[in-house]
Structures are given as C-alpha cells and as structure tokens.
C-alpha positions in Angstrom: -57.0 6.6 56.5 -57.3 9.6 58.7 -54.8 7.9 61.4 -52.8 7.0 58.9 -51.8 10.6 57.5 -52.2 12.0 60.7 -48.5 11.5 61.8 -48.7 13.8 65.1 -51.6 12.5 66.1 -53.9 15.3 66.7 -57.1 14.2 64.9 -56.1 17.0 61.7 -54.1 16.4 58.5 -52.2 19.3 58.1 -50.4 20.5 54.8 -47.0 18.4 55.4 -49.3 15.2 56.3 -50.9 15.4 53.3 -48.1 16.0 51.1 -46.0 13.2 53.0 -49.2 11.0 52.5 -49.7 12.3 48.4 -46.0 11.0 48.1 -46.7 7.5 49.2 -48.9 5.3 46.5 -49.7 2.8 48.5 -51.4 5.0 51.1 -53.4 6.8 48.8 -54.1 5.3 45.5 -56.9 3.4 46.8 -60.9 4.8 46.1 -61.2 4.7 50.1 -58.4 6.1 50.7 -58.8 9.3 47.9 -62.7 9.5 49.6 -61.3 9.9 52.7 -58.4 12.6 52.0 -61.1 14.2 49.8 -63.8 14.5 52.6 -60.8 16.1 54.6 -60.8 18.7 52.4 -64.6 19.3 51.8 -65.5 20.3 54.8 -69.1 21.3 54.4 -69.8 18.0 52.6 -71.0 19.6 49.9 -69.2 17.2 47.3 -66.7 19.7 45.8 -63.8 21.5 47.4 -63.8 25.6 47.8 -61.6 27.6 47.6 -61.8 28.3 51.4 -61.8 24.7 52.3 -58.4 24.6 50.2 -57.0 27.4 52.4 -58.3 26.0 55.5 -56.6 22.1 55.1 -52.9 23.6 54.3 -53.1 26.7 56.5 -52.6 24.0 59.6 -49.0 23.5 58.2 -46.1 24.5 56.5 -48.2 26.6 53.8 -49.7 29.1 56.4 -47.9 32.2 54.3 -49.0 31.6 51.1 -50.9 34.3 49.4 -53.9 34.7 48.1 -52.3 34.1 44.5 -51.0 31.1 45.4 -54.0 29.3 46.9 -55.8 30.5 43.3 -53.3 28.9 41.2 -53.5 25.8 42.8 -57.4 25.8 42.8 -57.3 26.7 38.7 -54.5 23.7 38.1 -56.6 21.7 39.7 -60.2 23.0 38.9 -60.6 21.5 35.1 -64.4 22.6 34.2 -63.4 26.5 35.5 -66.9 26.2 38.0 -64.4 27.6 40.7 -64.8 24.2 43.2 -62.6 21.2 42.8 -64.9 17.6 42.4 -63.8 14.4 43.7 -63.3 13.7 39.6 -60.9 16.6 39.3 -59.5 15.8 43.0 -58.4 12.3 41.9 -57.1 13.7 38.7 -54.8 16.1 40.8 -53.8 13.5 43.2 -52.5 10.9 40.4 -50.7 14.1 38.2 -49.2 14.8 41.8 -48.3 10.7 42.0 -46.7 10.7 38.6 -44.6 13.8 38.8 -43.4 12.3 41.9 -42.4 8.8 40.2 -41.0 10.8 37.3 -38.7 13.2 39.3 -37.7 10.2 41.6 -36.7 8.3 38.9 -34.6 11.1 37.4 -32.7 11.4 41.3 -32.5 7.6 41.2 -30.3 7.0 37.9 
C-alpha cells in the first residue's frame, strides 16, 4: 500500500500522495489498504490520530502553509465523538465522505 501512494519514492506519503491516492477507489477502498494509510497517519500507534500527527503527514507537501485554523477544522469535520483524536472508525468515515464527494463532483464535470 505504502509503495503504492508513495509516487516519488522516498519511503513517505506526503499530502499530494495521499490526496492523489484518496481519489482513486480502487487503491484505497480496501480494509488493508485504509489500515495501512491510517497507520501512516498514527504515528505513535496509539490507534487514534492527533492532531499533531495530522499536521505532521500533510506538512511533507503541498499543505505546508496551512494555519493552525485549518488543521482544526479538518480534525473537528473529521473527529465525530468531539474526544479531539480521529479513530480508524471516524478515519474510514472521512475517507469514503472524501470518495463520494469525489464521484459526485466528477459526475457533475462528466455530463
């Protein structure tokens, strides 16, 4: 999974790999493969996703500039029980809402 979202091939998904990857199904719909992109991103394998491990997995990319606002906006979209982590539950939740936009707005640019 890793090798497959790592298109530069330095051993590290950074925030444009793992957007390219979100937008392709069929790399990431799979339980393994949402395991592995979710073990990415919780770093101290603690089973839930900080707010610092957030930062720390897009900060490698394109999202370097974002501010502080941002990164908590994206944590409460994506943290549903408000305990200030994202769980592999609320991860997979994310990661098919971000899936269906996708199908959605590309079916809009299609017709």
């Amino acid at each position: 999974m890793v090798q497959a979202m790592d298109a530069d091939g330095d051993g590290r998904i950074d925030y444009t790999e793992f957007i390219t990857a979100a937008f392709n199904r069929e790399l990431l719909l799979s339980a393994e493969n949402l395991h592995s992109a979710f073990r990415i991103f919780d770093a101290d394998g603690s089973g839930a996703i900080s707010l610092d491990e957030l930062k720390a997995v897009f900060a490698r990319g394109a999202a370097t500039g974002k501010t502080q606002e941002v990164w908590t906006q994206i944590m409460e979209s994506a943290d549903e029980n408000g305990d200030g982590e994202i769980d592999f539950e609320e991860f997979e939740k994310c990661m098919l809402l971000v899936l269906k936009q996708r199908a959605t707005f590309m079916k809009k640019y299609d017709e």
